[in-house]
Structures are given as C-alpha cells and as structure tokens.
C-alpha positions in Angstrom: -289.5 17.7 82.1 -287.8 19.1 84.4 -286.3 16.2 86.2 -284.8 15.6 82.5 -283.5 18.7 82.6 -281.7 18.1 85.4 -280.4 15.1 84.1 -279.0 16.9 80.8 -277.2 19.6 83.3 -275.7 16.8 85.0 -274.0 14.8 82.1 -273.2 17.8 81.2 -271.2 19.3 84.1 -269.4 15.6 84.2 -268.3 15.9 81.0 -266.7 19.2 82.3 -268.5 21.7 79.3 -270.7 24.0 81.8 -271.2 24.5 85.8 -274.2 23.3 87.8 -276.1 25.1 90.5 -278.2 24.0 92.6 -279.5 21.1 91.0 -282.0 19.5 93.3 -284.4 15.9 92.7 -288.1 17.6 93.3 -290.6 18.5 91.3 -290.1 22.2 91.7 -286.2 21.8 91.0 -284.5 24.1 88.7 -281.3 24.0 86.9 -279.0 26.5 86.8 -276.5 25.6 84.0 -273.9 28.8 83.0 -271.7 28.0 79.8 -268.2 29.7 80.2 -267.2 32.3 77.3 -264.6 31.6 75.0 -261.7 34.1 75.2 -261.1 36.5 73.0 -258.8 35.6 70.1 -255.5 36.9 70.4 -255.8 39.6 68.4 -258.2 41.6 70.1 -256.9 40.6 73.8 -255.6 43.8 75.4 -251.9 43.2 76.0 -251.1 44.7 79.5 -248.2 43.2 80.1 -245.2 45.1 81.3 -243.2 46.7 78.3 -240.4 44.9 78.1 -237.1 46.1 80.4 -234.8 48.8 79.1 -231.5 49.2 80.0 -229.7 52.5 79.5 -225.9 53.1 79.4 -224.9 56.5 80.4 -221.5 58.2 81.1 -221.3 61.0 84.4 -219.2 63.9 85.3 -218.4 63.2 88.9 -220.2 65.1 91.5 -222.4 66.4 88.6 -225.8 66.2 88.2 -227.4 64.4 85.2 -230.6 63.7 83.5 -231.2 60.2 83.2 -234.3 60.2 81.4 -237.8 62.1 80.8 -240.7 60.0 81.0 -243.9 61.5 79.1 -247.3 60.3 77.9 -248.3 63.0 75.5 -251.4 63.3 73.2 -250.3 64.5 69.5 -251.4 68.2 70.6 -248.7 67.9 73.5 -250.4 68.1 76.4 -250.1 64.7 78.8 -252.4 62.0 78.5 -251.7 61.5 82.4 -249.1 61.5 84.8 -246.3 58.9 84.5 -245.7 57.7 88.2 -242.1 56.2 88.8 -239.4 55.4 91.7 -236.4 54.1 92.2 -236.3 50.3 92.4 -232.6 50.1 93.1 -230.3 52.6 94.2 -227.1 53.4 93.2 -224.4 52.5 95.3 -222.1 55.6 94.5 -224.8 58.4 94.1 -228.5 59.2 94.5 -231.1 58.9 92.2 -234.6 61.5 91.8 -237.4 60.5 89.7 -239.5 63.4 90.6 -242.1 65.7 88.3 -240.4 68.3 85.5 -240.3 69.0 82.0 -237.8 68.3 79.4 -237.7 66.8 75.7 -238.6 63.9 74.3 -237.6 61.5 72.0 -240.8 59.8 69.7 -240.2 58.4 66.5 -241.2 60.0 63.5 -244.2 57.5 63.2 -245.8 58.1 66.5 -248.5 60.7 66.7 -246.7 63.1 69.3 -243.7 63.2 67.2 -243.6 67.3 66.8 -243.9 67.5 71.0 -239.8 66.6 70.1 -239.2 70.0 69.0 -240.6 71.4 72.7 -240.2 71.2 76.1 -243.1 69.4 77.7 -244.4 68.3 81.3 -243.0 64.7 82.2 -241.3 62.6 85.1 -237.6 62.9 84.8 -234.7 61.1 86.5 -231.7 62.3 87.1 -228.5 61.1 88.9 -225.5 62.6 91.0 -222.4 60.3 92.1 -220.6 61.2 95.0 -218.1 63.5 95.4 -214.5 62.2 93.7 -216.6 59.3 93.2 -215.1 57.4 89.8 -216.5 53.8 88.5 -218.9 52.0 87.1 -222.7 52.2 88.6 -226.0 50.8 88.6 -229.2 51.4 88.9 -233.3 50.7 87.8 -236.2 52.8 87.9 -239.6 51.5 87.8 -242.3 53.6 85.6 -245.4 53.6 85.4 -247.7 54.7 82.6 -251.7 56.6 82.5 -252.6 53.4 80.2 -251.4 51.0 82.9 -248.4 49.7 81.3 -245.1 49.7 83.2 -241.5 49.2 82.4 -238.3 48.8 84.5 -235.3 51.0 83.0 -231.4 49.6 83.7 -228.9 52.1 84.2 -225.5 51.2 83.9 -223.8 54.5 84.3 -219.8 54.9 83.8 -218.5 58.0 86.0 -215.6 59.9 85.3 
C-alpha cells in the first residue's frame, strides 16, 4: 500500500499539481505530498501597493518659507492612527526641503470618516520648502511618505518661485 502510494505522489508531482518529499522505495517509506493553496480571489487580496504618485504644483515667495503639505493618518475621533514617516527623495536645486513632525490642517473628503478633523488643527508630518535668497524659477522636488497601514506614496513638487 504504501509503495502505491508512493507511486500516486509521484505521477503526481510529474504532472506538476503538488510537491514530493522524501519519497523513498522501502517498506517503511512515507510520502510526504503538500498541495499548494489557491490564492485568494482578487477581491479579498490586500492591495499594498504603493498609492499611486502625486504631483503637486505650488507657487513660492522667494526666500520665504512654505508649507508644502501635512501628511496625517487620523482615526474619525482625530487622534493619529500612527505616525506617517517621510523624507526627501530629491532635493530641490534652489532651496531646502523639511519633512519633519508638526501639526496643521487637513484636507479629507466629505466621505471619509475623519472628515470633521478638517475643521482642526491635528498632529501630522509636514513639508515645507524655502528657495534661496533672490532665488526666482521654476523648482523641483519629491517626498517619499510613508503610512502606519504600510502604504506609501511619492509626492512631485513642481514649485514656481517668484
């Protein structure tokens, strides 16, 4: 019996429907035959993917400070869900670029469950920019964030300063 098993295991591993394991030609042999899962349908796969890239245009005083964006997780009670981690993935050539911890406003739709966190100012990761002195011209730049449910986008700034 089990030399037939054996044999089963091994047509079927040929015909490339399960794995075998240590298949050997004694008496005391056993089979070890694992069947690979099906994947999920597409409907219940969790879709980690990236979110899709953003790109931002933005017009600067020169020399001045501004707030490129606030970056927030929130729950629908306000408070953060986690921290959104971010960084500059390429610098401006006229200016600097901070993505560093703050607070400001932000801007969900009035669908999503945090919409009424709009109305307040609330913990997040903000951006901000700063040309260089007499600096005026078109600039660039991306910021790379990265979201407490493990999703992550890249945000294009093209940034006009005046």
């Amino acid at each position: 019996m089990i030399r037939g098993s054996a044999m089963v295991a091994a047509c079927l591993a040929l015909t490339g429907c399960v794995t075998v394991q240590n298949v050997q030609s004694s008496q005391n042999a056993q089979a070890a035959v694992s069947v690979p899962r099906p994947a999920p349908p597409p409907s219940i796969r969790p879709n980690l993917a990236a979110i899709p890239n953003l790109t931002v245009n933005k017009t600067a005083a020169s020399g001045h400070r501004m707030v490129l964006s606030m970056f927030s997780s929130l729950n629908p009670d306000c408070t953060p869900i986690g921290p959104v981690e971010g960084h500059v993935e390429t610098r401006p050539s006229h200016g600097s670029v901070t993505v560093e911890a703050g607070s400001g406003f932000t801007n969900y739709r009035p669908n999503d469950p945090p919409f009424a966190c709009n109305h307040q100012r609330t913990p997040g990761t903000v951006a901000t920019y700063e040309s260089a002195p007499g600096y005026t011209g078109p600039e660039t730049t991306s910021i790379f964030i990265n979201y407490p449910s493990g999703r992550s986008q890249t945000v294009n700034y093209f940034i006009l300063v005046k």
